[in-house]
N, C-alpha and C positions, 0 to 999 in steps of 0.2 A: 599581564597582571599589573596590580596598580598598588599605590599605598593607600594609607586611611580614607574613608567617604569623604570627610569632612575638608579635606588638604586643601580642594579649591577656594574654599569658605572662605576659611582662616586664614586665606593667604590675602584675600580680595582686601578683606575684613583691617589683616592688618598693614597693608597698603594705605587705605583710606586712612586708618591713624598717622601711619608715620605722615603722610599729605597734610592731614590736618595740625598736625604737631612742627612740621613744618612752618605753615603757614602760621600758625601760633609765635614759633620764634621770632620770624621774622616780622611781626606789626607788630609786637609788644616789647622786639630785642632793640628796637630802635627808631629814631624820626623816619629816617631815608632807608626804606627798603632796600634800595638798589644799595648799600654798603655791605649787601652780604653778598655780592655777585661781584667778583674778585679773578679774571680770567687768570693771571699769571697763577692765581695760587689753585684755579682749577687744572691749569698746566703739569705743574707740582706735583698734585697728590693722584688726578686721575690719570695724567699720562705717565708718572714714574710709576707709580702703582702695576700699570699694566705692562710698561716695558719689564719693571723687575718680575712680573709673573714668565713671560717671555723668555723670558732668562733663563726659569728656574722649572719648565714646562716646555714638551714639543709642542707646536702647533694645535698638532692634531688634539690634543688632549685639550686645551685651552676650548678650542673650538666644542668638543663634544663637552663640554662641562657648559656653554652658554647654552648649548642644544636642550640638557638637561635640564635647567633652571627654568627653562620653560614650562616643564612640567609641572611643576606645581600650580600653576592656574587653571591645569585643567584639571576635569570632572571625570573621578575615579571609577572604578567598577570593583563588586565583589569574583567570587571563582562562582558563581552560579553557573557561567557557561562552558567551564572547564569541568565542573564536577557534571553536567549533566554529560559531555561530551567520554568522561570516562566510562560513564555509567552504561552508555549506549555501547562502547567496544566490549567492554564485560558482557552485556547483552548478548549484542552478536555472534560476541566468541562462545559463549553458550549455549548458543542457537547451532551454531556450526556454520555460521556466515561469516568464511574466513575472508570473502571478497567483501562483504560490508564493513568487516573490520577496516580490511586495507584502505578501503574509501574513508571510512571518518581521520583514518591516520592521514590519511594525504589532505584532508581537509581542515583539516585544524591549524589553525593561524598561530597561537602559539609553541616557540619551534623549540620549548623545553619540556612543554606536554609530549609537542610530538615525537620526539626524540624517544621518550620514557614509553609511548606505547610500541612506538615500531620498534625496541626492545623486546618488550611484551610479546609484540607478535613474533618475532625472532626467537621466540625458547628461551632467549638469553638469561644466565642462573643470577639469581633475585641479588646475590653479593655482587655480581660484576655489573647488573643496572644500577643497586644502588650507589656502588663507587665510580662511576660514569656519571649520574645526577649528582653525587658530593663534589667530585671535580668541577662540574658544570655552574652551580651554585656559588664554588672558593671563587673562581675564574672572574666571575658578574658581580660576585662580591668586591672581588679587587680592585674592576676597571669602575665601580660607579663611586666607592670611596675614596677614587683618586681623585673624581669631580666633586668629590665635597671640598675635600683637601682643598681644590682650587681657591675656591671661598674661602677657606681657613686664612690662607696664603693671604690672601687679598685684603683678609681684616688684619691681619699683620702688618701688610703692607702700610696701606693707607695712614696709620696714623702714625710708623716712624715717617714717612714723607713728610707729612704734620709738621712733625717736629723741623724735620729741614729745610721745610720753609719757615718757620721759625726762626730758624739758625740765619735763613738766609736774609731775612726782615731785618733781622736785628743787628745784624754786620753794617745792610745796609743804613739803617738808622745810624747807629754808631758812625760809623764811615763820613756821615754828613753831617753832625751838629755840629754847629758854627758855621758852616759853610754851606750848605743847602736851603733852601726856602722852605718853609711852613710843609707848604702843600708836596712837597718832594717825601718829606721827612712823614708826612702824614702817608703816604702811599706805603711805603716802609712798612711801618705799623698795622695797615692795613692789610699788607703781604702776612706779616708775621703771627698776625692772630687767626684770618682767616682759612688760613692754611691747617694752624690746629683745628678749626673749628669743623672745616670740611672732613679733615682726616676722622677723629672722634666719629663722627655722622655716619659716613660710610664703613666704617668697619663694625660698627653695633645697632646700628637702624638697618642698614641692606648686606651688606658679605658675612657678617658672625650668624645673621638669623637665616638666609640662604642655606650656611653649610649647615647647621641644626637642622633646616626641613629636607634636608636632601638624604642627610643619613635616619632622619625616622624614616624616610620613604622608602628606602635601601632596608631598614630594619624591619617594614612589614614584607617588603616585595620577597625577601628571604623566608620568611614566617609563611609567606604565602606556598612559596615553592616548596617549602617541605611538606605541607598540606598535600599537594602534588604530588612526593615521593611516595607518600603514605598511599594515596589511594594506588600510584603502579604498582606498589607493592602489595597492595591487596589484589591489584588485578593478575600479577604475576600468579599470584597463591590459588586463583581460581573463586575466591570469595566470590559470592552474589551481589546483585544489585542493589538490591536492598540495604543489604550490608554496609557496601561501601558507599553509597547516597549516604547513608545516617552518619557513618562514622565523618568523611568528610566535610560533611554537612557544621558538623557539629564542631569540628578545629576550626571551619572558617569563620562559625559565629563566635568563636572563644575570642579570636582576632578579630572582628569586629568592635567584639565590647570592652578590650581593650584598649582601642584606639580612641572610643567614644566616651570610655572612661578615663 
């Protein structure tokens, strides 16, 4: 399952602005481009940044949250092949093809459909599948809002580090007038503003807008799987095909046009 159609768009879409807006700054922000490329205060904010994530996160989770962030540039899918895929086990099982059944269960790639039929096909009473897929759902719920959070974290980060390089510019500025050169005294300065200037950048151009599309993605992919529950729960009930094609059908395009709305 995936989030909105649109997600790779808009993501592409708003790359090339932040790019262009980028580039905007920097010919217009000043003579010499190269005065906004500033390694110590990229030091600063992107290595303290990520150390303090480090700190505040196992590994593993850091890692599965840059996993995640990839996803947004790719190109989503509706449950067409999930709801024809239920629709075929209702079939079956109506047919008396309890081995056809078993085969679309063992073939179905996703393992929270599949999970919810091989229920199905188990007897299992319709309360104890649905609180097995609620569980399933809280659980996926949990581990992908932790990778928003990461981002969250990150735009937090960044631009108190800003500031401390800031702090740290300006000490050193301080520290040397009367007794340092021009150009020493100008590096200073240069620490100390660039520092804010990357922090600010990074936490509301790329980490605050990251964790926003990570948790609508989470917001449909959950929307979507209860789409899901509904139709095992019709399949449990013995409802027809038909039935549960339409009814399905019809939450998914709710979700659709909400996203696109």
């Amino acid at each position: 399952m995936a989030g909105p159609r649109n997600t790779m768009t808009s993501t592409l879409v708003g790359v090339a602005g932040l790019v262009a807006l980028l580039i905007f700054i920097v010919v217009e922000g000043t003579i010499d481009p190269a005065a906004f490329v500033n390694f110590p205060a990229i030091v600063i904010v992107v290595g303290g940044s990520f150390v303090a994530l480090l700190i505040s996160f196992r590994t593993s989770e850091v890692a599965r949250a840059w996993r995640s962030a990839m996803a947004v540039f790719r190109e989503v899918r509706g449950l067409d092949q999930e709801i024809a895929t239920v629709v075929a086990f209702v079939t079956a099982r109506q047919r008396g093809d309890i081995r056809g059944a078993e085969t679309l269960v063992e073939g179905t790639r996703d393992p929270f459909l599949r999970l919810g039929l091989q229920l199905v096909l188990d007897d299992t009473p319709l309360a104890d599948i649905q609180h097995v897929l609620a569980w399933r759902i809280q659980k996926l719920t949990e581990i992908e809002m932790s990778q928003a959070r990461i981002f969250r974290s990150l735009s937090d980060f960044a631009p108190a580090l800003g500031l401390l390089g800031t702090i740290i510019g300006l000490i050193g500025l301080l520290d040397g007038l009367g007794t340092q050169p021009i150009d020493v005294i100008g590096k200073q300065m240069s620490i100390a503003f660039t520092t804010t200037l990357y922090g600010v950048l990074l936490a509301n151009l790329l980490f605050r807008p990251m964790a926003i599309k990570l948790e609508q993605r989470i917001q449909v992919r959950v929307q979507k799987m209860n789409v899901l529950v509904e139709g095992i729960a019709l399949a449990r009930l013995g409802r027809g095909p038909i039935m549960l094609r339409e009814t399905m059908a019809g939450f998914a395009a709710e979700i659709d046009e909400d996203d696109n709305g």
